[in-house]
Structures are given as C-alpha cells and as structure tokens.
N, C-alpha and C positions, 0 to 999 in steps of 0.2 A: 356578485360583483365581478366576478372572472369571467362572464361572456357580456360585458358591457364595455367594450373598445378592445384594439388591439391588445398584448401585454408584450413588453421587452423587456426579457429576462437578462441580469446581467452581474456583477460580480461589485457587492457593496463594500469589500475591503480594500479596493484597487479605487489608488485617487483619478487617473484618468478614469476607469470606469463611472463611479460616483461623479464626477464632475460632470460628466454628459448629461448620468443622468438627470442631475440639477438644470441644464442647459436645457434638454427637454422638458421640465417639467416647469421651465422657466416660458418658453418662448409655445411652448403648444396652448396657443390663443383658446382653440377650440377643446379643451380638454381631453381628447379623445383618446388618447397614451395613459395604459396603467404600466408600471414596473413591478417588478419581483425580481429581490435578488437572488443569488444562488444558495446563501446563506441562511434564508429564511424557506419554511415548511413551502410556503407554495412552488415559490420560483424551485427550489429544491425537486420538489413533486413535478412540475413540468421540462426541468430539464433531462430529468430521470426518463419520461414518460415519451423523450425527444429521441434518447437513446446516448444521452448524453452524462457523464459523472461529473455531478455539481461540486464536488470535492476537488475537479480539476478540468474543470469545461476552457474550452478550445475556441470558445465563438461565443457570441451573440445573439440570439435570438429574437424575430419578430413574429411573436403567433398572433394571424390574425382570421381568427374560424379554422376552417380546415387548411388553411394556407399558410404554410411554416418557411420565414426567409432566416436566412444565417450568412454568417459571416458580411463581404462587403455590399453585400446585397440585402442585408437587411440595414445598414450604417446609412446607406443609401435612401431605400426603401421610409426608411424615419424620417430622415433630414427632409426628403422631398415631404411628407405628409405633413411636414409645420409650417408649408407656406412657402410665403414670399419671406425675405428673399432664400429661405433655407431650401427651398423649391430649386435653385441651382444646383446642389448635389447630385440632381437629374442627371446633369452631363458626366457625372462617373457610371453611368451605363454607357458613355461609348467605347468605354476602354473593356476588352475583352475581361472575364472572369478571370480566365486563365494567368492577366498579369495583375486583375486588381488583389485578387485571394492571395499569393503567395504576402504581399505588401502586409494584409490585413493580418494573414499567418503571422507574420515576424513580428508585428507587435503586439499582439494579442501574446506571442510567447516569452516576448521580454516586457508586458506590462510594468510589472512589477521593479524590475531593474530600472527603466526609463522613467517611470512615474513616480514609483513609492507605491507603497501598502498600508493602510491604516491598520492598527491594533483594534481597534473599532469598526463594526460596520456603518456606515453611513448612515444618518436618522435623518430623514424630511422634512424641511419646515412645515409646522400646523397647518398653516394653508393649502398643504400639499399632501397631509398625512392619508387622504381617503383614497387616492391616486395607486397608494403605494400597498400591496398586496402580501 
C-alpha cells in the first residue's frame, strides 16, 4: 500500500492539519493521495526516515517515490495535484521560497495556538479508511 500513490505525512492532532487532510481526501477526484500521520507507526517510520522527529516535526511532507517536497512546496505541490480549480495554488511558485517558507514556518510553529489540538487523533470516514496509512 505505501508505494501505491504519493503519501502526505502530517500531524493528526492539529485541527488545521486534520482538516486539510479531510479537504484532500475530500476533493482528490482521482484518489491518488495516501496520508499518514505522524502519530501513527507508518507516518511516524517515515518521518523519522526523512530525518525528521515525528514527536515534533516542523513541516509537511510529500513523498512521492524518490522525490521528497516539504514545507510550502509540498502545500503547493498537493493542492496543484487535485485539479481544477485547486490547480491555482500553481501560482504560489512565483513567489520565491525564501518568502513563501518563512510564512509556512510561522504557522506550522503556531499551529497549535492558531487552530487548536485535538486530545484525539483524527479518524477518517469509512469511505476514506484505505487512503489512510
């Protein structure tokens, strides 16, 4: 299951995080996005394997084969791969790294404060449960 589509690793007790990933798992027509949280053995094992401490990871992850996006370039990198119209997110490559990262930095480090945290990790509708790694 883990080399059948991308996977986007990401943080299932953080309500913005969860909510994306319902957003994607909602609007990706073509199924082709698994997730894994950070919380669970896999996403856990791959973030580790990223170089990354799932205990207090800093980004986002999109591994897709050998090709590892992070940060606003993977947020990017997703959005565009669901289409129309999520296909717009395109245009935040014209803005350099350098000003989108710090952006994606400061929330990524106030998730928690800005959004909330679930006491729970987020569980995926049935329809969704095979998606989810």
């Amino acid at each position: 299951m883990i080399d059948h589509g991308p996977i986007i690793l990401f943080d299932a007790q953080c309500v913005l995080c969860s909510a994306n990933a319902q957003f994607i798992l909602k609007h990706d027509r073509l199924a082709r996005y698994r997730l894994a949280s950070m919380q669970g053995e896999v996403g856990a094992a791959l973030f580790r394997q990223h170089g990354i401490d799932p205990a207090n990871p800093d980004t986002i992850l999109l591994i897709d084969g050998d090709r590892v996006l992070r940060d606003s370039e993977a947020v990017i990198a997703i959005y565009t791969g669901l289409g129309w119209p999520w296909r717009i997110a395109g245009l935040g490559l014209l803005a350099p790294r350098v000003l989108r990262d710090p952006v994606y930095h400061w929330i990524a480090r106030n998730r928690y404060r800005l959004f909330g945290k679930r006491d729970t990790c987020w569980v995926p509708a049935a329809e969704y449960a095979e998606r989810v790694l």
